[in-house]
LOMI-529108 format. One record per residue (C-alpha): residue in one letter; chain; z, y, x negated. Coordinates in nm, 3 decimals, decimal comma, always signed. Example, Ala and Ser with C-alpha at 12.3 -4.5 7.8 and 13.67 -1.06 7.14 Angstrom:
% residues 2
residuo|cadena|pz|py|px
A|A|+0,780|-0,450|-1,230
S|A|+0,714|-0,106|-1,367
This chain:
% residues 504
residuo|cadena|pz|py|px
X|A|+8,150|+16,139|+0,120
X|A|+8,414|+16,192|-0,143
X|A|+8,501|+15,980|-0,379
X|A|+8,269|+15,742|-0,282
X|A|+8,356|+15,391|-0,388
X|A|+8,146|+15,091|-0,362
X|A|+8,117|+14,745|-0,509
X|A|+7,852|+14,510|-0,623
X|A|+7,950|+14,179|-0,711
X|A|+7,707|+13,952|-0,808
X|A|+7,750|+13,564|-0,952
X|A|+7,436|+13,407|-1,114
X|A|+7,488|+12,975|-1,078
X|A|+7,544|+12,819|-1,381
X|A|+7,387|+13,084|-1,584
X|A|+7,457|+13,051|-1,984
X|A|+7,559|+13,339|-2,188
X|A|+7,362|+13,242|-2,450
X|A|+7,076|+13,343|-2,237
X|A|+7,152|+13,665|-2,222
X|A|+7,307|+13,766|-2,575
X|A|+7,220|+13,450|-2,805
X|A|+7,008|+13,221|-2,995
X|A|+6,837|+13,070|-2,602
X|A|+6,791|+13,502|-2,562
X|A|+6,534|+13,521|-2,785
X|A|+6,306|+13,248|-2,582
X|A|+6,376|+13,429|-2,219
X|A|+6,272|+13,737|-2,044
X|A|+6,513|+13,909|-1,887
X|A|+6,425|+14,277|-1,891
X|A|+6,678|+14,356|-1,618
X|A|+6,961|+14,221|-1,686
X|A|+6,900|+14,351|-2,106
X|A|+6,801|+14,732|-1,945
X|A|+7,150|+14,675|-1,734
X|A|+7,334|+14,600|-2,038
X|A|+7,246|+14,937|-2,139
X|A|+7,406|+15,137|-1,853
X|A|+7,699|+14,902|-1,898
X|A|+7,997|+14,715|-2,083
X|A|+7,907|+14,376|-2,228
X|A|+8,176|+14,137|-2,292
X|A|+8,037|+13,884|-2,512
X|A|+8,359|+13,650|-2,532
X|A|+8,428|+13,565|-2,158
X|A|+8,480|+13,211|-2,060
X|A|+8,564|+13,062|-1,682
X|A|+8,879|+12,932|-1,697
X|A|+8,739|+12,594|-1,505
X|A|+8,472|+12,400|-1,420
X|A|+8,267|+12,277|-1,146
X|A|+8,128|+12,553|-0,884
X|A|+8,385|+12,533|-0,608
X|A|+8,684|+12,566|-0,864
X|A|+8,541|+12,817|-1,069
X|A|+8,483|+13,071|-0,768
X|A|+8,815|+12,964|-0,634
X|A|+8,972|+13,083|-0,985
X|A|+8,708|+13,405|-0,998
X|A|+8,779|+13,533|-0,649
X|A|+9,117|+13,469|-0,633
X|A|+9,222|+13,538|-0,996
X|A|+9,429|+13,262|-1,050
X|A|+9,444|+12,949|-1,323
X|A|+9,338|+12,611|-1,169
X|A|+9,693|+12,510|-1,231
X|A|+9,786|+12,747|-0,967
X|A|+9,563|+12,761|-0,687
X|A|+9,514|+12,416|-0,727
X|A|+9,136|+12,382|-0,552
X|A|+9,058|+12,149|-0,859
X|A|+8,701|+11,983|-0,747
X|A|+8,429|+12,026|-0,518
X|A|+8,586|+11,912|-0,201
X|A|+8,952|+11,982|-0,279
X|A|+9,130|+12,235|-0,045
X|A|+9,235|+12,622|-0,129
X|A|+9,527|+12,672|+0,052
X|A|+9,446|+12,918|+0,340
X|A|+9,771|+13,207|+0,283
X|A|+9,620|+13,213|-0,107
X|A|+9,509|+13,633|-0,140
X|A|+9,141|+13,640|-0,233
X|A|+8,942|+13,962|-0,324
X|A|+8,840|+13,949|-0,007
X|A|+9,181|+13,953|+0,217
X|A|+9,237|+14,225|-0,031
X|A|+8,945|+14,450|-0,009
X|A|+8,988|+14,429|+0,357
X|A|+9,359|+14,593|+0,275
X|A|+9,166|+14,842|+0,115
X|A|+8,946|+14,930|+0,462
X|A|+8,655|+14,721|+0,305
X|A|+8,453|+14,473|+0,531
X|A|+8,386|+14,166|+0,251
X|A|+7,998|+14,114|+0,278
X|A|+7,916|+13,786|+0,169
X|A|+7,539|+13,726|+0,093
X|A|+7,545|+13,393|-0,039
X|A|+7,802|+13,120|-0,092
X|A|+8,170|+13,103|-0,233
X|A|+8,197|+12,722|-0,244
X|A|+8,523|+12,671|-0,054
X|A|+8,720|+12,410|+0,064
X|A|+8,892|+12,518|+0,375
X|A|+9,272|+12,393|+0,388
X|A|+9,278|+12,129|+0,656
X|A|+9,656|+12,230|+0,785
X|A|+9,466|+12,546|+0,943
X|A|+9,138|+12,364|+1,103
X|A|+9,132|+12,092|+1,349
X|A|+8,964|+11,746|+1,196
X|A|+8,641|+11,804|+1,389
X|A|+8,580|+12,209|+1,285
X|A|+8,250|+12,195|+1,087
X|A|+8,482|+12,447|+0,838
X|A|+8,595|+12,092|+0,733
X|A|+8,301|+11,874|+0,707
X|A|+8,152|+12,122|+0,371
X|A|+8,273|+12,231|+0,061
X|A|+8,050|+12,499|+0,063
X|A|+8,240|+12,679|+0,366
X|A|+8,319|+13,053|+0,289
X|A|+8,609|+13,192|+0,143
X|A|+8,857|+13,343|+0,412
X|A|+8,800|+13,693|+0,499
X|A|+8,420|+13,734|+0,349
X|A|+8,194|+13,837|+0,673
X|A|+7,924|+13,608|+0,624
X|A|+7,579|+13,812|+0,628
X|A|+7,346|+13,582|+0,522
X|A|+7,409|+13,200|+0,453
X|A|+7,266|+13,042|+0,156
X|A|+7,428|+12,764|+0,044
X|A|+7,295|+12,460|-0,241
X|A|+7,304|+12,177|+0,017
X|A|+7,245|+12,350|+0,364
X|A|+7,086|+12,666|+0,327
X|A|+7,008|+12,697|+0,718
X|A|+6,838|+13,018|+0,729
X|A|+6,613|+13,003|+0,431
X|A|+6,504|+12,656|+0,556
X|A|+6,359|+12,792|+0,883
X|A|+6,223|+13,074|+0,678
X|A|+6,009|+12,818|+0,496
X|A|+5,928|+12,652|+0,798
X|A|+5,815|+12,958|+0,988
X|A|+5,607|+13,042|+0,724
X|A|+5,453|+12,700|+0,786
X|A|+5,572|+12,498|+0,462
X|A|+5,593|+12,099|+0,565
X|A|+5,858|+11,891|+0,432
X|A|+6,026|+11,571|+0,585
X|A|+6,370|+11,648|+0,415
X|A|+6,569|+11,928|+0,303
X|A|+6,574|+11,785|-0,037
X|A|+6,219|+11,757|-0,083
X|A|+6,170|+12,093|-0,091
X|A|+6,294|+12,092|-0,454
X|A|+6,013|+11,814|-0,581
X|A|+5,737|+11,973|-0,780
X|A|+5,408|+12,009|-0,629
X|A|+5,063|+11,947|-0,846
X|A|+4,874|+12,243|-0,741
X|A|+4,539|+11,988|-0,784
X|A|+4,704|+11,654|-0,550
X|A|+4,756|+11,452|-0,875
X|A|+5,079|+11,293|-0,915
X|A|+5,335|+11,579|-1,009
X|A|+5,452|+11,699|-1,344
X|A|+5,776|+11,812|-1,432
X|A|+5,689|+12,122|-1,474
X|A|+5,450|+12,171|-1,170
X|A|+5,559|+12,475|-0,921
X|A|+5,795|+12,442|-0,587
X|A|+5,614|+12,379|-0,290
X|A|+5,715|+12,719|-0,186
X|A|+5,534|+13,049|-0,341
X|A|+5,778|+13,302|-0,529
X|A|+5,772|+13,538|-0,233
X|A|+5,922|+13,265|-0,057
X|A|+6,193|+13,110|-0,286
X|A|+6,563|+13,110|-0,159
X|A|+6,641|+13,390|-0,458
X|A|+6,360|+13,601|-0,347
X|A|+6,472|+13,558|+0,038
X|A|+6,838|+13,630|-0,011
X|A|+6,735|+13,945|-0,198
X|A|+6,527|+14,056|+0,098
X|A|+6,795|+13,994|+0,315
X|A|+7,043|+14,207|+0,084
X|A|+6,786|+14,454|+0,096
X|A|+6,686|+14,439|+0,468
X|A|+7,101|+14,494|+0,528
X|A|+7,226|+14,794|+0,302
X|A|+7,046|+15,049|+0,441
X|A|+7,261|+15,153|+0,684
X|A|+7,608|+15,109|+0,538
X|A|+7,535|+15,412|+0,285
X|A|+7,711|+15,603|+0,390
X|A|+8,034|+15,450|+0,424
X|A|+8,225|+15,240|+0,131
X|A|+8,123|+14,890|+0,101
X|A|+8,158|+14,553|-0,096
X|A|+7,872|+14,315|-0,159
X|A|+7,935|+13,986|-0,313
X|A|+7,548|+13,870|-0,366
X|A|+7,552|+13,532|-0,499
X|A|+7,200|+13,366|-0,639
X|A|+7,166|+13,006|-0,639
X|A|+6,918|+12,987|-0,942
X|A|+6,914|+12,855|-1,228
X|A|+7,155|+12,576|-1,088
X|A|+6,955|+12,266|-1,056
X|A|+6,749|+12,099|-0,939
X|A|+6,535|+12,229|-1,153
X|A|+6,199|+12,340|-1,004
X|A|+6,063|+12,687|-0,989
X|A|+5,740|+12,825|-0,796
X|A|+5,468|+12,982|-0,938
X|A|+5,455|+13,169|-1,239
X|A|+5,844|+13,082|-1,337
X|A|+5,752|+12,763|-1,310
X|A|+5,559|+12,704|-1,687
X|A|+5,623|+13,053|-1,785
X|A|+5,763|+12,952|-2,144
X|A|+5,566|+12,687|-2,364
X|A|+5,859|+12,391|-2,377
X|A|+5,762|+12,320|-2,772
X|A|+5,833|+12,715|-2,838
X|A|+6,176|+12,652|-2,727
X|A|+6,451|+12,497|-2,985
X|A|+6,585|+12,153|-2,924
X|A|+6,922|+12,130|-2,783
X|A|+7,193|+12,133|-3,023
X|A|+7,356|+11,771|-3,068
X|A|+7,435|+11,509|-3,324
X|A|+7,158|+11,289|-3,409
X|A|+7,198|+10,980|-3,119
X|A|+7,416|+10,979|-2,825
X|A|+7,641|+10,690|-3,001
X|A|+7,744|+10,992|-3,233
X|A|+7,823|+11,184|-3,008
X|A|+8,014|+10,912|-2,818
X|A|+8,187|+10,816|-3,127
X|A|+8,347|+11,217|-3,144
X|A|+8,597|+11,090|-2,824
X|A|+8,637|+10,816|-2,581
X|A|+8,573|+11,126|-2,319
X|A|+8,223|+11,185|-2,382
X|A|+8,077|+10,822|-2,264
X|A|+8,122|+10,903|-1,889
X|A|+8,036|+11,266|-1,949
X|A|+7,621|+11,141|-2,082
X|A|+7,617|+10,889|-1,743
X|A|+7,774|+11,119|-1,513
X|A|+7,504|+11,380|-1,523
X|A|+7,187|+11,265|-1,734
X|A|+6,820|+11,461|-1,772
X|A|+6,665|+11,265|-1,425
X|A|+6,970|+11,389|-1,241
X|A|+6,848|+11,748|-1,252
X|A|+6,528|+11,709|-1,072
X|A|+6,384|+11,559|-0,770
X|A|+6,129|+11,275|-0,770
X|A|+6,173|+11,149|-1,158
X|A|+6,450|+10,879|-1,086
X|A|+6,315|+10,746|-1,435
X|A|+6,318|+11,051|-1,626
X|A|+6,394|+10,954|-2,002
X|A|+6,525|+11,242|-2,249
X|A|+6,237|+11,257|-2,454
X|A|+6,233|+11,537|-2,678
X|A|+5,936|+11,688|-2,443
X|A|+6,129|+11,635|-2,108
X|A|+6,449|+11,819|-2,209
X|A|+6,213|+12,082|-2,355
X|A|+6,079|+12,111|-2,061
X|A|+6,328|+12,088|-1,872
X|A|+6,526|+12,385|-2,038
X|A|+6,163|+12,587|-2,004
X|A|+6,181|+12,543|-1,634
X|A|+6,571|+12,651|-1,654
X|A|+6,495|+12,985|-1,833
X|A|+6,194|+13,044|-1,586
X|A|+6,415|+13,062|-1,319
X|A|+6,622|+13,245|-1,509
X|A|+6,343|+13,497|-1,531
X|A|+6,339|+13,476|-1,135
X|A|+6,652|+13,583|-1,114
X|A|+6,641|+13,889|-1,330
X|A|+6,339|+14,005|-1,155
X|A|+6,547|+14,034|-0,845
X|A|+6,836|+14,118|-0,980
X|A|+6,623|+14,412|-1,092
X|A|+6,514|+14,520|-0,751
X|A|+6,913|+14,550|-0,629
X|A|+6,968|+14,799|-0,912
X|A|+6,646|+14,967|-0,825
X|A|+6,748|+14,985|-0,481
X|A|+7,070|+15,159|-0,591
X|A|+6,890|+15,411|-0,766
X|A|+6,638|+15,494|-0,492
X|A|+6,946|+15,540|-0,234
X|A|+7,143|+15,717|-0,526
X|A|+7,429|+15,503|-0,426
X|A|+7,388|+15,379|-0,825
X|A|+7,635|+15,651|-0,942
X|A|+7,889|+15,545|-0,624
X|A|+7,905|+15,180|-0,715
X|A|+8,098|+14,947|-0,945
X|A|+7,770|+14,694|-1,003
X|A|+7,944|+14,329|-1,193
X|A|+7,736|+14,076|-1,298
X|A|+7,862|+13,732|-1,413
X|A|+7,818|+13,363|-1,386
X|A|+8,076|+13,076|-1,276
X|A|+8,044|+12,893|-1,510
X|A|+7,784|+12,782|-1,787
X|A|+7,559|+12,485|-1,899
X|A|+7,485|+12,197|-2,158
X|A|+7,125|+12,221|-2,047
X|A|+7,108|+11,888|-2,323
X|A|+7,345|+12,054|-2,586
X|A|+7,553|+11,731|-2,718
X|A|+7,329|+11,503|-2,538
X|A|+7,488|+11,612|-2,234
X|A|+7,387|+11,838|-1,897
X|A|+7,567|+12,024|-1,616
X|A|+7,953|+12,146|-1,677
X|A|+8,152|+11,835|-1,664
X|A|+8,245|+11,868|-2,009
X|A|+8,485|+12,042|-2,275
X|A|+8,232|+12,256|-2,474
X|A|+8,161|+12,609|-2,476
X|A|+7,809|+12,614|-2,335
X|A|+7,971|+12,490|-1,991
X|A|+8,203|+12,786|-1,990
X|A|+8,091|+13,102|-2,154
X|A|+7,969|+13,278|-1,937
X|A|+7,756|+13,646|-1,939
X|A|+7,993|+13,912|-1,787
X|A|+7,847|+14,272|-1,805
X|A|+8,010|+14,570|-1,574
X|A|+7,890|+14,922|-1,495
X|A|+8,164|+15,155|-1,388
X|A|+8,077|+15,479|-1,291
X|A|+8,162|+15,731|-1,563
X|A|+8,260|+15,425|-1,767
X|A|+8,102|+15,363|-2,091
X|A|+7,737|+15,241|-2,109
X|A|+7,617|+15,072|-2,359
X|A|+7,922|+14,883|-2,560
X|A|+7,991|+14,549|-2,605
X|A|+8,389|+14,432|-2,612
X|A|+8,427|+14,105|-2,825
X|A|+8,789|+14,085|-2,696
X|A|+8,866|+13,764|-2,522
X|A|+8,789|+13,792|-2,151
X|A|+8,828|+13,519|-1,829
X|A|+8,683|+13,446|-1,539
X|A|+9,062|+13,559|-1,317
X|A|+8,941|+13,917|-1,483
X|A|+8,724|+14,035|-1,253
X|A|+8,953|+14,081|-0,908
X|A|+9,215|+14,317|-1,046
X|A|+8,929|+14,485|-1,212
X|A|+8,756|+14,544|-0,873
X|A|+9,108|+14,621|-0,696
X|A|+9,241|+14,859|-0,959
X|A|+8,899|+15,022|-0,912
X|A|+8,902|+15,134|-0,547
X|A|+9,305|+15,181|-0,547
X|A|+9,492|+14,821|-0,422
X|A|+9,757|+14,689|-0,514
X|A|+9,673|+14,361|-0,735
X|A|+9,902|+14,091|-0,597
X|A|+10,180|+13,913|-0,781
X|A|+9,987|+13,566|-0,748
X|A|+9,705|+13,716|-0,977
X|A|+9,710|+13,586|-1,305
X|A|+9,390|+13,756|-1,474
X|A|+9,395|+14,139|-1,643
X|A|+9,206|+14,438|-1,525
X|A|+8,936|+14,526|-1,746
X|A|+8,968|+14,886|-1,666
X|A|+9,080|+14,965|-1,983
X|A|+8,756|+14,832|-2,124
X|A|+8,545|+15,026|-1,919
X|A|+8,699|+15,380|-2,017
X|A|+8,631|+15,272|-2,360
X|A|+8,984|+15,143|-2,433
X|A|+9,138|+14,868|-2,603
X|A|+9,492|+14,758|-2,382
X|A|+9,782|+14,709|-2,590
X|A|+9,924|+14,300|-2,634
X|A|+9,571|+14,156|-2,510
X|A|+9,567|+13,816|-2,502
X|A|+9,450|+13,647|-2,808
X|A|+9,357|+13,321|-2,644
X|A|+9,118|+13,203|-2,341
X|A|+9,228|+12,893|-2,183
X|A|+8,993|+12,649|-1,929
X|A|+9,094|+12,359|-1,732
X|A|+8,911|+12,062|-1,590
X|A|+8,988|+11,826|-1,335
X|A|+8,764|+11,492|-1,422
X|A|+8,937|+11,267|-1,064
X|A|+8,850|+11,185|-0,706
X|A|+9,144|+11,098|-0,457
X|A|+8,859|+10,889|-0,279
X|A|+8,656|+10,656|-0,516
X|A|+8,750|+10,690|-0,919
X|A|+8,504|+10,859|-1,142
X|A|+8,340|+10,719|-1,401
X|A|+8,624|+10,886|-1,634
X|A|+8,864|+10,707|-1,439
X|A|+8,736|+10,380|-1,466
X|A|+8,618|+10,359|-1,829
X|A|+8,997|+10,563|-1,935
X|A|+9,202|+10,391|-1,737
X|A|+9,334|+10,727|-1,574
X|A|+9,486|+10,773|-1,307
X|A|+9,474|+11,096|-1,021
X|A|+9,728|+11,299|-1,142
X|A|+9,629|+11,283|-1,519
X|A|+9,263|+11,287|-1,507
X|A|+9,310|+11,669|-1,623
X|A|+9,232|+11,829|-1,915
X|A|+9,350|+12,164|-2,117
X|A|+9,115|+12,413|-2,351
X|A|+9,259|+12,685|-2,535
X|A|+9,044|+12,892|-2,785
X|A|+9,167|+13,122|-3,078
X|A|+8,944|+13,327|-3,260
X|A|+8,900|+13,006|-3,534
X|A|+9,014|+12,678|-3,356
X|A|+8,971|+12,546|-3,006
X|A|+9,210|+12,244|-2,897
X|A|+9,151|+12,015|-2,583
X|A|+9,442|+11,827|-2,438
X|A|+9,490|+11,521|-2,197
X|A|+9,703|+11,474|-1,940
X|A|+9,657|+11,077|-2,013
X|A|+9,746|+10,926|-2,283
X|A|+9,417|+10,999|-2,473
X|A|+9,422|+11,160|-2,805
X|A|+9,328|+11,558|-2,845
X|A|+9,010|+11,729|-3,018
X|A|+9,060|+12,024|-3,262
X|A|+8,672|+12,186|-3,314
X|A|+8,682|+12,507|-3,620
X|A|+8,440|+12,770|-3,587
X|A|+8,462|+12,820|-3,948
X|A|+8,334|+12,466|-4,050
X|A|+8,105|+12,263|-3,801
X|A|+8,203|+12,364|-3,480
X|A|+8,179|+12,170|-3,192
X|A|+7,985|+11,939|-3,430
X|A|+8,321|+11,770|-3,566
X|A|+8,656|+11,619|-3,424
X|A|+8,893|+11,758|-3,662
X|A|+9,245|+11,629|-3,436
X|A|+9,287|+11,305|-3,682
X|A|+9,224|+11,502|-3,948
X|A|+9,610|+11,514|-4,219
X|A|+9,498|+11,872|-4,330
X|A|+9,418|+12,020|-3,918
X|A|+9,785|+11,831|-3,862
X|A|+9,969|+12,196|-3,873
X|A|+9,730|+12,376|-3,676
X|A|+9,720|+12,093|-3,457
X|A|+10,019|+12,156|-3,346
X|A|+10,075|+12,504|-3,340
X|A|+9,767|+12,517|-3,099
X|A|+9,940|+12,265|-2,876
X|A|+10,259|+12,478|-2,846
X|A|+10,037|+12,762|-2,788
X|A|+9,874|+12,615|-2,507
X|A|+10,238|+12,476|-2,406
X|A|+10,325|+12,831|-2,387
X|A|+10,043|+13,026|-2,251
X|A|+10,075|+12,747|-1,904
X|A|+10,434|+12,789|-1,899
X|A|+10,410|+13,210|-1,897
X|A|+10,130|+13,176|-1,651
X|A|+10,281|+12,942|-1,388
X|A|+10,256|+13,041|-1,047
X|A|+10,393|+13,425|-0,963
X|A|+10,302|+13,395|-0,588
X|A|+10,711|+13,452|-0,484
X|A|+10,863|+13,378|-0,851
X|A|+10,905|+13,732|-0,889
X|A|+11,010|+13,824|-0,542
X|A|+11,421|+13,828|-0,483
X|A|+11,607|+13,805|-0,154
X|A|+11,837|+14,077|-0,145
X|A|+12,108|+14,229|+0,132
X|A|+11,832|+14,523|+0,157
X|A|+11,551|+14,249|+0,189
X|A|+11,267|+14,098|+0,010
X|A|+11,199|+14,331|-0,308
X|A|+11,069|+14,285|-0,704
């Protein structure tokens, strides 16, 4: 077939980039994903421009801010008529293979109350073809795969407590009661690899998303106490969690709402001892390990078919991790480790090798992919094609800045932010936008701003209150005034009504 085209699109949960290319690199195995990097372009500064799962893959397969498609939390709708990568692949005579999970919330003006599309969040974007289910609280398939293979559990959920391999009381690093064969990484990887066969020789597009290392954290057998938890450094933070409380009134609710115990199953109790967060991150970067070993066979598989040269192969994550940085875990938060994120692309007859410290965001990716195989990127996009990147190019005007939102609210019982703020729905929101020196978060509420410099402590120090930050202060609030005012919905903005019809 001529000009071949296919497209490999693969999300790793919650996966830090500081795992791949950083200081937590140098404590994991990941021979894969580094041998990858080699065949591919690297782009070191990329950041999702929002946080939790749902709204992060609503923003990465749609390519569009939060403040614009609006699907702002795990449960909260994406309007149905909003063009995805996968409505527009299919424009492109692509079916939209889904292995995996795109964590959507279906818009209830298009489903009747009782459609099971609108009893999840984790419901499929529209126009993927579902090929193999795998989702973090259902997960169907792979459950009767464990239970065909004649694993016993009573619930769902206790399939991610740690077993003692001798019947002793478990550990917290004791394997999964499931062998590695067995795990729902290595089963969706099968199932990838049971299923391309026979579309090679046609164009297709994969999106292969992995669960791991999203919590809870357990990991079979040999992931499982693979790294030695007092080889690994402890978590960056400021000595107790009242100092890092005393930074903003923001962080309080961010310790409670996600602490060390809520990570695993069957340690309620858990207490962040120095030992159980090292542990905790050792059993993190194990299944981090798991995941590059499959992620190795895909490739391999592309190679053996010699589809490799054929295919655009990205590899990303949705969003990062505190994994105990600033006394804090999961994403719910303003600091980098929640939202820089590994993003590494091979494009056939694109460069191999390079890494591109330009800014980069998570909206990226779909006009990348579209440009690739020749659609038309719509006018409600607003991410960049990286295409440039790829040949080896650096665009003219890129943006300077990276900007992430988070949406801290439930319409349905107030948050712990809520409650301890005083905030209400529609200002429980917050702004990021990073320069190459300063980044500056901003409130909806009435809550006062935090200015972090790269070039003094970091994220260590609150320099907002600071008289000498006071100019830059502001300067970064007009530039984050500007950059959401330039970026405000395009869906029809650009479209006029003319005597001849619609045109732009």
């Amino acid at each position: 077939m001529q000009n071949k085209r296919n497209v490999l699109f693969i999300i790793i949960d919650q996966l830090r980039a500081d795992c791949v290319f950083g200081e937590l690199g140098k404590h994991v195995d990941l021979p894969n994903l580094r041998a990858f990097m080699e065949e591919s372009v690297t782009f070191t500064r990329h950041f999702s421009v929002t946080n939790p799962c749902g709204p992060s893959r609503a923003s990465l397969l749609t390519g569009q801010y939060a403040m614009n498609h609006r699907s702002v939390r795990n449960g909260t709708p994406l309007r149905h008529d909003t063009p995805n990568i996968a409505t527009q692949m299919r424009k492109a005579g692509y079916l939209p293979m889904l292995f995996g999970y795109t964590d959507t919330s279906q818009d209830p003006r298009a489903f009747h109350p009782n459609d099971p599309a609108v009893r999840t969040y984790e419901y499929p974007m529209n126009g993927f073809h579902e090929m193999m289910e795998m989702r973090m609280d259902m997960s169907y398939p792979w459950q009767s795969h464990l239970m065909n293979q004649g694993y016993k559990f009573e619930k769902y959920w206790d399939v991610y407590k740690p077993v003692s391999p001798e019947g002793k009381t478990p550990r917290l690093n004791d394997p999964a009661l499931y062998a590695a064969k067995d795990s729902d990484t290595a089963f969706l990887t099968d199932a990838f690899l049971k299923t391309m066969p026979a579309y090679s020789q046609q164009n297709w597009f994969a999106h292969l998303t992995y669960i791991r290392p999203h919590p809870p954290l357990v990991a079979p057998a040999p992931y499982n106490d693979m790294y030695d938890p007092q080889s690994l450094p402890q978590p960056e933070q400021l000595e107790s969690m009242e100092d890092e409380q005393a930074q903003h009134p923001f962080f309080a609710p961010v310790m409670q709402n996600n602490s060390a115990a809520s990570f695993v199953e069957g340690f309620p109790d858990l207490e962040p001892t120095d030992e159980n967060i090292r542990t905790l991150r050792a059993i993190y970067l194990g299944l981090a390990t798991e995941v590059d070993h499959h992620v190795g066979r895909v490739v391999q598989f592309l190679k053996d078919t010699g589809q490799y040269d054929d295919t655009m192969v990205v590899i990303t994550a949705d969003h990062g991790e505190m994994l105990g940085d600033h006394h804090s875990w999961g994403k719910m938060t303003v600091y980098d480790a929640a939202y820089h994120t590994p993003l590494i692309i091979r494009m056939p007859e694109g460069e191999c090798g390079t890494q591109v410290s330009q800014v980069t965001e998570s909206i990226d990716i779909m006009p990348t992919i579209l440009e690739w195989v020749g659609q038309e990127v719509p006018s409600s996009v607003d991410g960049k094609s990286l295409l440039p990147f790829l040949k080896g190019e650096t665009p003219e005007d890129w943006r300077t800045v990276s900007m992430s939102e988070l949406d801290f609210a439930d319409p349905l019982q107030p948050t712990l932010w809520q409650q301890q703020l005083g905030t209400k729905l529609d200002n429980s929101c917050l702004s990021i936008l990073r320069d190459e020196r300063f980044t500056l978060v901003e409130f909806a509420a009435d809550l006062p701003p935090m200015l972090f410099d790269a070039q003094g402590k970091g994220e260590m120090e609150n320099l907002a209150e600071q008289p000498e930050h006071a100019q830059t202060l502001a300067r970064m609030t007009r530039e984050l005034l500007r950059h959401r005012m330039k970026n405000m919905d395009k869906t029809l903005s650009n479209w006029m009504i003319t005597t001849d019809g619609p045109k732009r």
